[in-house]
Backbone as a ProteinNet text record, in pm:
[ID]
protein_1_A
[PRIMARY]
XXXXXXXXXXXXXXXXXXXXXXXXXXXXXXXXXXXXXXXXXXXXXXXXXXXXXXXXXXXXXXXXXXXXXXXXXXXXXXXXXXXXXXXXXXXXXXXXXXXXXXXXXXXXXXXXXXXXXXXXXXXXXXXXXXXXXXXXXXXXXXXXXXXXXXXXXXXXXXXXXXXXXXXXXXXXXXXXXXXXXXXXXXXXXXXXXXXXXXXXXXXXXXXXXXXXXXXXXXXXXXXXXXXXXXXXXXXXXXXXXXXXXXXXXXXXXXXXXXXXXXXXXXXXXXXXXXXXXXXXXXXXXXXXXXX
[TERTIARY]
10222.4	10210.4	10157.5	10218.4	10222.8	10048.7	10023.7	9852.7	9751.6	9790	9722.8	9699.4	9816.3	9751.7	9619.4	9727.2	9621.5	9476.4	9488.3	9339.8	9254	9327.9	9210.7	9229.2	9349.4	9283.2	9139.6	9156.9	9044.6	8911.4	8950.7	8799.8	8749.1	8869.9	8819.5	8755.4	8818.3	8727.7	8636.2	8580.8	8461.9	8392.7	8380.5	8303.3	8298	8381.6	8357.6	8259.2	8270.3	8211.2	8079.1	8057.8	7910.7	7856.9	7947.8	7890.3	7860.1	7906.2	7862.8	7722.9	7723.6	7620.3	7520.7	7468.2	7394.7	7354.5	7447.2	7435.7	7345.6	7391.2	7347.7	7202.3	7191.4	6998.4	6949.1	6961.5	6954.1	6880.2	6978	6978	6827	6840	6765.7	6614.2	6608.4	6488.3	6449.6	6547.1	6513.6	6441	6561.9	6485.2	6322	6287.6	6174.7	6083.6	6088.7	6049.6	6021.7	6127.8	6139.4	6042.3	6099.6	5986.8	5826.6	5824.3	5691.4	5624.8	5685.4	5632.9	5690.5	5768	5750.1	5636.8	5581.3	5472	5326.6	5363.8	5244.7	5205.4	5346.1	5348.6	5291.2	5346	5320.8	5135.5	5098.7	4967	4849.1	4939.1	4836.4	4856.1	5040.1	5006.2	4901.6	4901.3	4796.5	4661.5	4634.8	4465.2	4460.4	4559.5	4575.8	4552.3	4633	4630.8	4496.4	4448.4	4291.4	4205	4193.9	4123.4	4130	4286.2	4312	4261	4261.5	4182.3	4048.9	3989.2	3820.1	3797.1	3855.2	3856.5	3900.2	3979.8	3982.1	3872.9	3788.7	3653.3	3512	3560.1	3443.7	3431.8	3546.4	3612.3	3568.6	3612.7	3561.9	3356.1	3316.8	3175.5	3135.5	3162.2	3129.3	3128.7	3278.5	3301.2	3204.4	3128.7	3073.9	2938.4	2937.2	2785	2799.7	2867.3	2872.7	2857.6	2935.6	2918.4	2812.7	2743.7	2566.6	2481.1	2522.2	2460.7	2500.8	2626.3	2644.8	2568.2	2579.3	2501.1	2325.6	2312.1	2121.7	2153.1	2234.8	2220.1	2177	2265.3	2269.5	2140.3	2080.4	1964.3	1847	1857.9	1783.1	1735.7	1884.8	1846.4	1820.9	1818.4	1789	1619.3	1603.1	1454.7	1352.5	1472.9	1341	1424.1	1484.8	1462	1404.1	1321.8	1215.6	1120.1	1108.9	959.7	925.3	1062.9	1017.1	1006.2	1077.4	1040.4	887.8	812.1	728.3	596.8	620.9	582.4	574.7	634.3	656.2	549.5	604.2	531.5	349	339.7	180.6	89.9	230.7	169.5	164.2	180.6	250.2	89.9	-58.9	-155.3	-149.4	-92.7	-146.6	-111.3	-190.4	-108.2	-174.3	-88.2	-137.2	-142.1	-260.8	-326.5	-307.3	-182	-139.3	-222.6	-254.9	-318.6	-461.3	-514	-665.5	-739.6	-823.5	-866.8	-922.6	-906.9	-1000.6	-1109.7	-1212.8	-1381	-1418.5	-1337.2	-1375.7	-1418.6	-1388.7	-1443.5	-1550.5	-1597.9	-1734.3	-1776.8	-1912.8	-1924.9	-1924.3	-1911.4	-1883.6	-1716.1	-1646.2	-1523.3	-1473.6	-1550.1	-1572.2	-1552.1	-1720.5	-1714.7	-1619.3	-1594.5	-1525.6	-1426.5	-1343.3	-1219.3	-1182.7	-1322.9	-1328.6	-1358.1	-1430.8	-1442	-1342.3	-1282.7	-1149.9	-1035	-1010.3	-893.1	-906.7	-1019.8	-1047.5	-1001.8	-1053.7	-1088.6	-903.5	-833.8	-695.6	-602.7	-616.5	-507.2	-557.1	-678.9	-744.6	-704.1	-729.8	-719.7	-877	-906.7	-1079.5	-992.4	-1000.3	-979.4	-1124	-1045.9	-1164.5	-1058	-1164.9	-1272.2	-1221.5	-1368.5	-1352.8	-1269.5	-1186.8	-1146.3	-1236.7	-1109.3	-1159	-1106.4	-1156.3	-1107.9	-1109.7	-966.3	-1041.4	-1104	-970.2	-1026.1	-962.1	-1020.2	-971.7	-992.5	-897.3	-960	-820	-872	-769.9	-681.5	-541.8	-474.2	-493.2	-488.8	-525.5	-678.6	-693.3	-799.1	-879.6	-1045.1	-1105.3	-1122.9	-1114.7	-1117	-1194.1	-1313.9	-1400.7	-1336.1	-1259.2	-1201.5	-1103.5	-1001.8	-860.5	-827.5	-695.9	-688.9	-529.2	-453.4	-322.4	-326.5	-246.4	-152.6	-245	-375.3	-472.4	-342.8	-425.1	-376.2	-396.1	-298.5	-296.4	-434.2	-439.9	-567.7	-477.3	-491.3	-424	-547.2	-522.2	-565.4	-507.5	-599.7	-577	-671	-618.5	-627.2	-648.6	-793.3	-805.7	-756.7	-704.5	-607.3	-510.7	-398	-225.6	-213.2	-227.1	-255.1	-316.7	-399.2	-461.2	-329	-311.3	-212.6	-100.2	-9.5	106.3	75.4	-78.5	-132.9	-97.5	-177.5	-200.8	-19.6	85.5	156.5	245.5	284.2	333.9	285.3	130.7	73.5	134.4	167	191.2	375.3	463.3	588.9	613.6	488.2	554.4	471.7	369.8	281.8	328.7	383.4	413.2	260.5	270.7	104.5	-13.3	-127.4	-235.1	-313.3	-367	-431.6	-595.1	-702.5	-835.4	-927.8	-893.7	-925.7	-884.8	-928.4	-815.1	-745	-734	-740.4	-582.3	-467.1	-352.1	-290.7	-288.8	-298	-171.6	-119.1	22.1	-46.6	10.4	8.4	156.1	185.1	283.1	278.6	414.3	345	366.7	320.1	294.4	429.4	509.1	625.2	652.4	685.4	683.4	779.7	776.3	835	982.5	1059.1	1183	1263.2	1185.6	1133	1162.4	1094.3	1068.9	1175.3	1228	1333.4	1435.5	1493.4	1622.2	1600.4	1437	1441.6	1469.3	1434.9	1442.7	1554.1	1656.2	1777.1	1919.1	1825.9	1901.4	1865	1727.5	1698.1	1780.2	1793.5	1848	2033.9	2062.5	2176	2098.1	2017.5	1983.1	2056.4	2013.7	2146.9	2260.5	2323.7	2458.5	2501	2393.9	2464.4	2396.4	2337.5	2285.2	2428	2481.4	2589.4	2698.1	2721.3	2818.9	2818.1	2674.3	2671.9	2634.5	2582.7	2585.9	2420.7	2455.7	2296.2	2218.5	2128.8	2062	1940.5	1869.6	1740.6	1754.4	1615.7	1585.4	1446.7	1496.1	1406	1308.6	1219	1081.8	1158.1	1265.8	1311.7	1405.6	1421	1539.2	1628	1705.7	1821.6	1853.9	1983.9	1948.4	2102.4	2049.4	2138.1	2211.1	2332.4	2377.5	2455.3	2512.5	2564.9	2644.1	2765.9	2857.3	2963.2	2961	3018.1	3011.5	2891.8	2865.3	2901.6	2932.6	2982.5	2875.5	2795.7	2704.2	2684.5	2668.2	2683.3	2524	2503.6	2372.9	2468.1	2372.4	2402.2	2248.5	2265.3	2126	2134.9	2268.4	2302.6	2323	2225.5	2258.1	2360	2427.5	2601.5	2684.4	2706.2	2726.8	2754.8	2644.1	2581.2	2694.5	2700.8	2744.6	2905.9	2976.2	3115.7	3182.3	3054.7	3111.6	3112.4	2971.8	2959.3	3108.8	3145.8	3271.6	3395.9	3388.3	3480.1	3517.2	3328.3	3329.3	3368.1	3338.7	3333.5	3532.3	3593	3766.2	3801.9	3751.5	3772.7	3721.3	3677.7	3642.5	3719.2	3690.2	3816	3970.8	3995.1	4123.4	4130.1	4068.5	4081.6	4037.5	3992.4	3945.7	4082.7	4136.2	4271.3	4368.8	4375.9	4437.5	4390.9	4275.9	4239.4	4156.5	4061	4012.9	3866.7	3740.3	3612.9	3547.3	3427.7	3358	3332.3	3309.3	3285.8	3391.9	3500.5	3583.9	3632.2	3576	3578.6	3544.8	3648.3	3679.4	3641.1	3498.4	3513.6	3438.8	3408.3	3368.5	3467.5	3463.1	3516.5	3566.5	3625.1	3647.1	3610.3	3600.9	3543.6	3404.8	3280	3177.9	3113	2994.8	2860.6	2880	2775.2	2782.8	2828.1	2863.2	2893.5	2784.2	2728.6	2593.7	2616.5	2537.3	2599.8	2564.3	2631.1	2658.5	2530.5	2395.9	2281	2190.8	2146.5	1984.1	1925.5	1917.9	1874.1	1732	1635.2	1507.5	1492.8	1296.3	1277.4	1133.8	1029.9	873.9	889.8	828.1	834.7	998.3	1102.9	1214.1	1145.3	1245.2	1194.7	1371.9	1344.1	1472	1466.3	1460.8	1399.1	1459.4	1328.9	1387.7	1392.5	1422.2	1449.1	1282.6	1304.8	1149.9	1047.2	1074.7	1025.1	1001.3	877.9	863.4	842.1	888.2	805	781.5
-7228.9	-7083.9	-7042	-7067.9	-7061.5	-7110.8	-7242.1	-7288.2	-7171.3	-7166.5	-7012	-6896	-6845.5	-6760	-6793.9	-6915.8	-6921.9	-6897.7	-7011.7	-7002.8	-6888.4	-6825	-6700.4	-6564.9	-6647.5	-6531	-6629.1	-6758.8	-6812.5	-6800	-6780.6	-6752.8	-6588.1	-6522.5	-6373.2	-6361.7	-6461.6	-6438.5	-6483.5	-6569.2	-6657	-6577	-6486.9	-6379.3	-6310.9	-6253.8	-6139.1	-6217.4	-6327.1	-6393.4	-6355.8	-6405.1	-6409	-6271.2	-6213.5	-6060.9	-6007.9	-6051.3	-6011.6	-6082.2	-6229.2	-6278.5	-6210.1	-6180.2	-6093.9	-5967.8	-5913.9	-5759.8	-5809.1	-5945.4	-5981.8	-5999.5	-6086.8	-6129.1	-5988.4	-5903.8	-5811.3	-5712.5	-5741.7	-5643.2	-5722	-5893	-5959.6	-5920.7	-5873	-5822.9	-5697.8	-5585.1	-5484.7	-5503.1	-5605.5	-5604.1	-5668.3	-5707.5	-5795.1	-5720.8	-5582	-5492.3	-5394.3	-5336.2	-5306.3	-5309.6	-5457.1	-5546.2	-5530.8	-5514.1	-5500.4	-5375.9	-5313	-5163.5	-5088.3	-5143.3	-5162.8	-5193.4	-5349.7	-5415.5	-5355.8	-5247.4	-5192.9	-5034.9	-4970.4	-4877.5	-4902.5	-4996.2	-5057.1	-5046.8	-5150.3	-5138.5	-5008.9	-4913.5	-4768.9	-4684.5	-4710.8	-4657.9	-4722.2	-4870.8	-4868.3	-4850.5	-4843	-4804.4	-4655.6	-4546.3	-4400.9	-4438.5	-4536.7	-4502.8	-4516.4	-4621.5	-4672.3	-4565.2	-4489.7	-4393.6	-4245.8	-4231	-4166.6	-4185.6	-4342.2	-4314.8	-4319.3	-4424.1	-4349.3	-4185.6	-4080.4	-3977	-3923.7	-3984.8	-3939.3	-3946.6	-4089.8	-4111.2	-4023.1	-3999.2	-3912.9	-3797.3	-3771.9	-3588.3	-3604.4	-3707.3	-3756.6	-3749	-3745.9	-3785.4	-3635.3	-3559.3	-3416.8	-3358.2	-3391.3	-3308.1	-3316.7	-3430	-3465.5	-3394.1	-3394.8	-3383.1	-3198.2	-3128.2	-2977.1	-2926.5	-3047.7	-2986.7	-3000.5	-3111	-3130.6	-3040.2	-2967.7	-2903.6	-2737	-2766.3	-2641.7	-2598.5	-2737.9	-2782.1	-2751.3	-2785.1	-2750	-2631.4	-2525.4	-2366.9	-2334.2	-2330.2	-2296.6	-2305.3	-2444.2	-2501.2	-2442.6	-2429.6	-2329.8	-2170.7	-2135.2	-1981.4	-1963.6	-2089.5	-2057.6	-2081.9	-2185.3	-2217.2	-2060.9	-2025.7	-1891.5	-1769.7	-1811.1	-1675.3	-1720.2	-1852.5	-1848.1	-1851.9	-1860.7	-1806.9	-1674.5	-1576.9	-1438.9	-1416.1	-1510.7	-1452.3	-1495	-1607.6	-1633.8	-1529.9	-1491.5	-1434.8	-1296.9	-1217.9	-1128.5	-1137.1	-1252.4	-1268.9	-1288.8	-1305.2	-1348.6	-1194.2	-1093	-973.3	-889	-945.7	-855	-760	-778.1	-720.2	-664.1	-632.6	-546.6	-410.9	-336.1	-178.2	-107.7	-46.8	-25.6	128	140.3	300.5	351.7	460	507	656.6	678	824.9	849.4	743.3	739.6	754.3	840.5	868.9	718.7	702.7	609	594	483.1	437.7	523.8	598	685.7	626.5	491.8	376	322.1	400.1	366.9	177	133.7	15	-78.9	-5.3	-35.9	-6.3	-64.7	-50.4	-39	-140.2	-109.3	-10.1	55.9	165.3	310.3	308	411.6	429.4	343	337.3	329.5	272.3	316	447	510.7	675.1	734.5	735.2	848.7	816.5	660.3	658.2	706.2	733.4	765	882.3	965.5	1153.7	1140.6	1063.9	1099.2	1109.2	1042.3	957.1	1025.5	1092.8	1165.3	1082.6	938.9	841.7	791.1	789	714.5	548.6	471.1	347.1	256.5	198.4	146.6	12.3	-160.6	-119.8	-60.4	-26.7	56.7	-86.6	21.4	-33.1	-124.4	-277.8	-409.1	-452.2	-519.9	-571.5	-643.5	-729	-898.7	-859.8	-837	-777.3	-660.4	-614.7	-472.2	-445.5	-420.4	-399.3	-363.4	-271.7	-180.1	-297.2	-282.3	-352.2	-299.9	-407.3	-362.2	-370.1	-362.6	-356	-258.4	-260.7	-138.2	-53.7	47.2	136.4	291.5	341.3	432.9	521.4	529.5	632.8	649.1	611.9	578	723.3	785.8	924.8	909.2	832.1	810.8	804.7	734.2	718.3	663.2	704	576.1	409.1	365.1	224.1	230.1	158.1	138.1	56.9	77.7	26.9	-58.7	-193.2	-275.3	-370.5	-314.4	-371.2	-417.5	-585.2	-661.4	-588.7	-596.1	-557.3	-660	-653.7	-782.6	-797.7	-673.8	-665.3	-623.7	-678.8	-608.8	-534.9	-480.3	-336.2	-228.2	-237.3	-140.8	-100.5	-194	-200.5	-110.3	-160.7	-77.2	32.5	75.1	276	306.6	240.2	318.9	364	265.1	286.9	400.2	367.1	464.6	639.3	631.2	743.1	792.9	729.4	752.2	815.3	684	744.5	856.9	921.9	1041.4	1154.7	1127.8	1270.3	1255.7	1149.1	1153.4	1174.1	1258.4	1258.8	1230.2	1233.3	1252.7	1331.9	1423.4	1509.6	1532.5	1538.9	1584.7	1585.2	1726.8	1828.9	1846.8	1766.3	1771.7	1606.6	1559.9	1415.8	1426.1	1386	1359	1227	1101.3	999	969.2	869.2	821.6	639.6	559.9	442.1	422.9	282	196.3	54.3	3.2	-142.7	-193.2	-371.4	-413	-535	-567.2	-658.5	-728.8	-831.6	-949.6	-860.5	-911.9	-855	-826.5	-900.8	-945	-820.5	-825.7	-734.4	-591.6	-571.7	-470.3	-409	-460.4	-432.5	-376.1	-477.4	-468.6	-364.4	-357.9	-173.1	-67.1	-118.3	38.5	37.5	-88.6	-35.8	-9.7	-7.9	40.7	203.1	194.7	392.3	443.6	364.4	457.9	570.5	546.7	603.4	658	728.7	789.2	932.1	981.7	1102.7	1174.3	993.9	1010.1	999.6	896.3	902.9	1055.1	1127.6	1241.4	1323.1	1366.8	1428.2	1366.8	1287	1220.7	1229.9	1269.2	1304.4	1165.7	1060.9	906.5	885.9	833.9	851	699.7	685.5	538.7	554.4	405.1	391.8	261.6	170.6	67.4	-23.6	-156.9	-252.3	-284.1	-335.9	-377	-495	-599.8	-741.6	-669.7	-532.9	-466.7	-494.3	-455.1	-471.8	-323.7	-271.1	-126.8	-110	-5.6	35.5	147.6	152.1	302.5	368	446.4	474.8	591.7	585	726.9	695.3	796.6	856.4	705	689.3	594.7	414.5	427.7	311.5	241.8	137.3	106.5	0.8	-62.4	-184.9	-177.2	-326.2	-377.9	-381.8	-406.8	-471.9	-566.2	-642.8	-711.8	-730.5	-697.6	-693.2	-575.5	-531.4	-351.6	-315.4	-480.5	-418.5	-418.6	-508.4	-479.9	-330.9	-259.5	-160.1	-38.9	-74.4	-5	0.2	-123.9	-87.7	14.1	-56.4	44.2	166.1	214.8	378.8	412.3	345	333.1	400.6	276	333.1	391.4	438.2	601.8	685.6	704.6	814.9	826.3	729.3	751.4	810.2	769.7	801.4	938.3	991	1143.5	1232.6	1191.5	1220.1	1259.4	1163	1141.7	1282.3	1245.2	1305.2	1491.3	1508.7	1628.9	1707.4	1597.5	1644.7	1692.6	1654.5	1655.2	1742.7	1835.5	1986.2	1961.6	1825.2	1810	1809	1827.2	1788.2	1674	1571.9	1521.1	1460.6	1576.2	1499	1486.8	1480.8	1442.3	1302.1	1204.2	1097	1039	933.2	826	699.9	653.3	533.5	488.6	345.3	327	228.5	273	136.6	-4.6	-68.4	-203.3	-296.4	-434.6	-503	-451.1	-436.7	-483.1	-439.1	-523.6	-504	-567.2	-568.8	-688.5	-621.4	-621.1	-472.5	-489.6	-383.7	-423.1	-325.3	-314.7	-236.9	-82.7	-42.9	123.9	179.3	147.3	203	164.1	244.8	266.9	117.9	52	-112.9	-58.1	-161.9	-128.8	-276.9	-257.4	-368.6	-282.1	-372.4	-366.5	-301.1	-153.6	-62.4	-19.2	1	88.2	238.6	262.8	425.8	491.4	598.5	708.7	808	763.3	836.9	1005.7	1106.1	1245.9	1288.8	1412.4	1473.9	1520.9	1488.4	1452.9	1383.6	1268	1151.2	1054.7	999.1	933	803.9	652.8	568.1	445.8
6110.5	6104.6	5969.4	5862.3	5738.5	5689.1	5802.7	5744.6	5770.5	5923	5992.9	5892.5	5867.4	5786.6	5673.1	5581.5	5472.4	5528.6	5629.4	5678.9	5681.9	5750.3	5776.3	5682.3	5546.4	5433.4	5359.8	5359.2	5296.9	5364.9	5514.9	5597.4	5521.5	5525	5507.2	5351.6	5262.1	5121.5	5101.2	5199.4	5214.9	5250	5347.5	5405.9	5305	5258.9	5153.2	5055.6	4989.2	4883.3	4968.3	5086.4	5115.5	5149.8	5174.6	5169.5	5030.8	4918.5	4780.4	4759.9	4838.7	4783.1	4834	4984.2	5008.3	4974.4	4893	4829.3	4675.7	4659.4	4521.3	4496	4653.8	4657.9	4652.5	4799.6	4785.7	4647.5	4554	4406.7	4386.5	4345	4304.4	4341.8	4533.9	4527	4499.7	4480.4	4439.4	4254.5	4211	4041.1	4046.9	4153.9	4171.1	4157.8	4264.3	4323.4	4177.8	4148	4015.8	3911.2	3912.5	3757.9	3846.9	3913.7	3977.9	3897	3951.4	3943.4	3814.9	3711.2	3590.6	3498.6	3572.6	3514.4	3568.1	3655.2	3700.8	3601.8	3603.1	3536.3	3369.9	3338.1	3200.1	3211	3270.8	3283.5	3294.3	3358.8	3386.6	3234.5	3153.4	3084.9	2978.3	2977.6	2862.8	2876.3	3031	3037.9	3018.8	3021.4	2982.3	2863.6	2792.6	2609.7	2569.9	2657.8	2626.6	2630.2	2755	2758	2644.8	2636.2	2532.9	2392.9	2393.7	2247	2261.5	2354.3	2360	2388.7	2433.4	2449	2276.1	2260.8	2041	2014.2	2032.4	1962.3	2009.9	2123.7	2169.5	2117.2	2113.6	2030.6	1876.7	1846.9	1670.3	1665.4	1765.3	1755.1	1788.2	1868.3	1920.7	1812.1	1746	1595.3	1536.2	1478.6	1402.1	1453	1594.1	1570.1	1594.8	1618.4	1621.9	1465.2	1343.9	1234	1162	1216.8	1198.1	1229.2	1394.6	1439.8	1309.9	1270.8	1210.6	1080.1	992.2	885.1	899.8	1045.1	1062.7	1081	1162.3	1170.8	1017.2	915.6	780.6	744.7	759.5	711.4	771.6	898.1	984.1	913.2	889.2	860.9	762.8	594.5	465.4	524	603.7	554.9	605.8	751.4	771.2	683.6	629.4	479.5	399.9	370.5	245.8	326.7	431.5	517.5	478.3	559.4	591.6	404.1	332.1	176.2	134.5	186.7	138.5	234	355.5	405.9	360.9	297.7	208.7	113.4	21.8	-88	-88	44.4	41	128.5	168.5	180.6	98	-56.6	-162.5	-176	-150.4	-217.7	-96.8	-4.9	114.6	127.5	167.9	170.8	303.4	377.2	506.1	525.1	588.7	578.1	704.1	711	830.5	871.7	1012.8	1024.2	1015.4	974	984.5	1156.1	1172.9	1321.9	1344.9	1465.7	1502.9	1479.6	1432.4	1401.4	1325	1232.6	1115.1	996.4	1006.4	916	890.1	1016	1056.3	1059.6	1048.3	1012.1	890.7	763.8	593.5	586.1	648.8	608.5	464.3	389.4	234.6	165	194.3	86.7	175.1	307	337.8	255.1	295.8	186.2	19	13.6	-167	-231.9	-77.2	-124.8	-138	35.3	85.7	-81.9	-62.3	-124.5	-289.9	-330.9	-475.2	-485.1	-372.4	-285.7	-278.8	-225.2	-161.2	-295.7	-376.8	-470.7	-586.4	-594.2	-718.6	-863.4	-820.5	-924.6	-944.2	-1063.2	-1125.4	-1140.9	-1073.3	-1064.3	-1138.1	-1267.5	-1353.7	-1347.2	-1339.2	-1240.6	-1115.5	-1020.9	-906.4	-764.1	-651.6	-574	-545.6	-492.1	-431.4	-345.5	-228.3	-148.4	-115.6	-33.9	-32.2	182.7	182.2	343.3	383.1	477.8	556.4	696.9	790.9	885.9	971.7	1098.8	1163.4	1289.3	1291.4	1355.6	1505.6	1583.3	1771.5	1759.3	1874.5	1963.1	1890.9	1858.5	1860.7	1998.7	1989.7	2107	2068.8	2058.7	2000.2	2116	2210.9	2299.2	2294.9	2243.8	2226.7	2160.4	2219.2	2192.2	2197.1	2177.5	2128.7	1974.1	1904.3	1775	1684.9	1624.5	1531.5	1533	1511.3	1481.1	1341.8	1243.1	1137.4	1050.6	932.9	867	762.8	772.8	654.9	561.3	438.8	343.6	229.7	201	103.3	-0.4	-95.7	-192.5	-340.8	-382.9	-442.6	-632.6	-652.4	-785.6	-729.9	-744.8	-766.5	-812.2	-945.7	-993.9	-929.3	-877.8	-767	-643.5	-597.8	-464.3	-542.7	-625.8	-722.2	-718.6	-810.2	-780.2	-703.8	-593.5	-399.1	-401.3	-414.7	-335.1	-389.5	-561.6	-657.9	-641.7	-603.9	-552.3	-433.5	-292	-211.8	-191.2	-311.3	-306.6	-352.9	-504.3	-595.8	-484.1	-451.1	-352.6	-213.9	-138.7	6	52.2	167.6	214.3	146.8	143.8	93.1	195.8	130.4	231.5	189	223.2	204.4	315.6	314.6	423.2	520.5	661.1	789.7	796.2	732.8	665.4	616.9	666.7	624.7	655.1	527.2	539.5	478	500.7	467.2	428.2	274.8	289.1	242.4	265.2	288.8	249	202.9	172.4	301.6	295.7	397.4	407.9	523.7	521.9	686.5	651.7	755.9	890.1	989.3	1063.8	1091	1043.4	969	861.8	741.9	666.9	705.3	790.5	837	933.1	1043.9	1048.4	1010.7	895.3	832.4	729.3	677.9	625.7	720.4	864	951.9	963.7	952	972.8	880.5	769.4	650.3	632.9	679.5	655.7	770.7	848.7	966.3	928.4	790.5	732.9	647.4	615.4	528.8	529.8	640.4	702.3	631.4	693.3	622.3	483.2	416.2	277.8	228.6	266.9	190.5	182.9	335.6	409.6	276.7	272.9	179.8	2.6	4	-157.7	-221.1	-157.1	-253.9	-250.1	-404.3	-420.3	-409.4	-327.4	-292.1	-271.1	-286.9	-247.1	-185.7	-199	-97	-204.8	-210.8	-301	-157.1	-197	-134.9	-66.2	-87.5	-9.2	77.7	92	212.8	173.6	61.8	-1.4	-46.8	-20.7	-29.5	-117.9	-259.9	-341.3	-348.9	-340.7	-367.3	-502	-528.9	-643.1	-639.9	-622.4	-620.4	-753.3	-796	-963.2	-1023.6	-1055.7	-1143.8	-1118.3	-1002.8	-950.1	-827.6	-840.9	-728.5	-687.7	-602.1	-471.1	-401.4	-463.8	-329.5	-201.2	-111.2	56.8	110	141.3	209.7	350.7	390.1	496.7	597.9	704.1	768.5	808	863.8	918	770.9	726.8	528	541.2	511.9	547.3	674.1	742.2	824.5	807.1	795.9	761.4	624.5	558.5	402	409.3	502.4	531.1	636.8	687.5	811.1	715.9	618.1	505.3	380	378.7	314.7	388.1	511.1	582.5	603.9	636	618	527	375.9	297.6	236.6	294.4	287.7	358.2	452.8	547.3	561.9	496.8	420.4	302.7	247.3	121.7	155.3	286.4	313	410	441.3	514.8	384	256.8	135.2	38.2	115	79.6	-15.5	13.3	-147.2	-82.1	-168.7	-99.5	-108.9	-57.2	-71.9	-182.2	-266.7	-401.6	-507.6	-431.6	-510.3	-527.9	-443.9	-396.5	-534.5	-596.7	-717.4	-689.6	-724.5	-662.6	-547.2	-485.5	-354.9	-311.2	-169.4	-79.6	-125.8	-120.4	-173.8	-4.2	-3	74.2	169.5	53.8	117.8	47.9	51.9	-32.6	-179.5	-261.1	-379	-505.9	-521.6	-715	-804.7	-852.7	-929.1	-1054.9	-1156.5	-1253.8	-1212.2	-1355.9	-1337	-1327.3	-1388.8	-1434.3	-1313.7	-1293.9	-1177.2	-1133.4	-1032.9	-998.9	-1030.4	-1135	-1128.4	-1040.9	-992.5	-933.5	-891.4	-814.5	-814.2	-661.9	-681.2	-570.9	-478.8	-543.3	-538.9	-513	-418.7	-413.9	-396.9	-365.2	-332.2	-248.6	-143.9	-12.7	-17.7	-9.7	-91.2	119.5	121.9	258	287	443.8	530.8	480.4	397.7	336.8	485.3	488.4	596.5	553.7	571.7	552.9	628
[MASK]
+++++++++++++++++++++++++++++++++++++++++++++++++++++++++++++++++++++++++++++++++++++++++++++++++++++++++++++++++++++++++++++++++++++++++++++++++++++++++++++++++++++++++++++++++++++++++++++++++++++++++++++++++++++++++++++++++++++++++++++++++++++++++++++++++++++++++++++++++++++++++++++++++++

């Protein structure tokens, strides 16, 4: 009786033993399974890391080449500012004759213009006007009944060109007889621009009481109570007037006027001294001054 039992507690721990062992393989293939997909995971992350760092290096090379590309912008825009400067510089003898009728030049473009402009400018030019060339911009058109086209001339002394134009800033028009002629210097297209859009405040700084003009490279000076600032820049330009105009403003809500204003603006434009900017053809654009 007594064996009986034992027996079949030793059968029953035998079972149990083998029921652990099966739970055990079991585990064994789950860690298999596991380590599998461990050693798989392992693997994806290092082809991520891989890619991750060729994706650094690619990013390292973009960099490099955007700041190249940034380095040529710079380089880009100095070289066409010594263009539009040299371009400037090689229109310096030119002066352009606005208002002339059409084919009034007749076929001696020459001596026309050595007459009128002697007759206009009531200057004895010793020696007499020279030219290297002359001749009317556009198309000839002997029917053309719009806007004359401009007459631009080189001018074969610099001194001559300086008269014409000095004549033109202190008299404005030139008139003889039904003959009302306007000259101008002559400037790259660039140039030209960034003067129209520096006059385009002329307006306002009058309205404001600040006294300015405009250098021949489109750099435009102003001067309020003795205090004055280049700009080469039109928006430059445009914020400072932004924050004159607050500042009047201000000060007009505070019962005070215009010209009571101490001072200019701080952040913008270059500080230049207290005394008048000289420089080769400066003017001071007076009211219904055209140029």
């Amino acid at each position: 009786m007594a064996d009986d039992t034992q027996g079949a507690t030793m059968n029953r721990i035998l079972q149990e033993i083998l029921a652990v062992n099966r739970k055990l393989e079991g585990m064994d293939s789950a860690m298999v399974a596991l380590t599998a997909e461990t050693r798989a995971m392992r693997l994806d992350i290092e082809g991520f890391q891989s890619q991750i760092s060729g994706l650094d290096q690619r990013v390292a090379t973009v960099e490099t080449q955007v700041a190249s590309w940034t380095n040529r912008d710079q380089e880009f825009l100095h070289l066409r500012s010594k263009l539009t400067d040299l371009e400037d510089r090689s229109r310096r003898n030119n002066v352009r004759l606005l208002r002339f009728p059409e084919g009034v030049e007749g076929a001696d473009t020459f001596s026309y213009l050595r007459d009128i402009l002697s007759k206009l400018t009531d200057i004895t030019f010793d020696p007499p006007l020279e030219f290297q060339r002359a001749h009317r911009l556009g198309p000839k058109r002997q029917d053309w009944h719009g806007r004359p086209h401009p007459i631009i001339v080189c001018m074969l002394r610099p001194r001559q060109a300086r008269q014409l134009l000095q004549t033109a800033r202190t008299q404005g028009p030139l008139r003889s007889g039904n003959l009302e002629i306007r000259i101008s210097a002559d400037f790259s297209k660039e140039t030209a621009e960034r003067r129209k859009a520096f006059l385009s405040f002329r307006t306002q700084l009058r309205r404001l009481d600040v006294k300015f003009g405009l250098f021949e490279q489109a750099m435009m000076w102003i001067t309020k109570n003795g205090e004055s600032l280049n700009f080469y820049d039109p928006e430059d330009r445009r914020a400072f007037l932004e924050g004159l105009q607050d500042q009047t403003q201000s000060m007009e809500m505070n019962a005070q006027t215009p010209h009571d204003i101490r001072g200019l603006p701080s952040g913008a434009g270059h500080r230049a001294p207290a005394s008048e900017p000289e420089g080769r053809f400066t003017m001071a654009p007076k009211p219904g001054e055209e140029t």
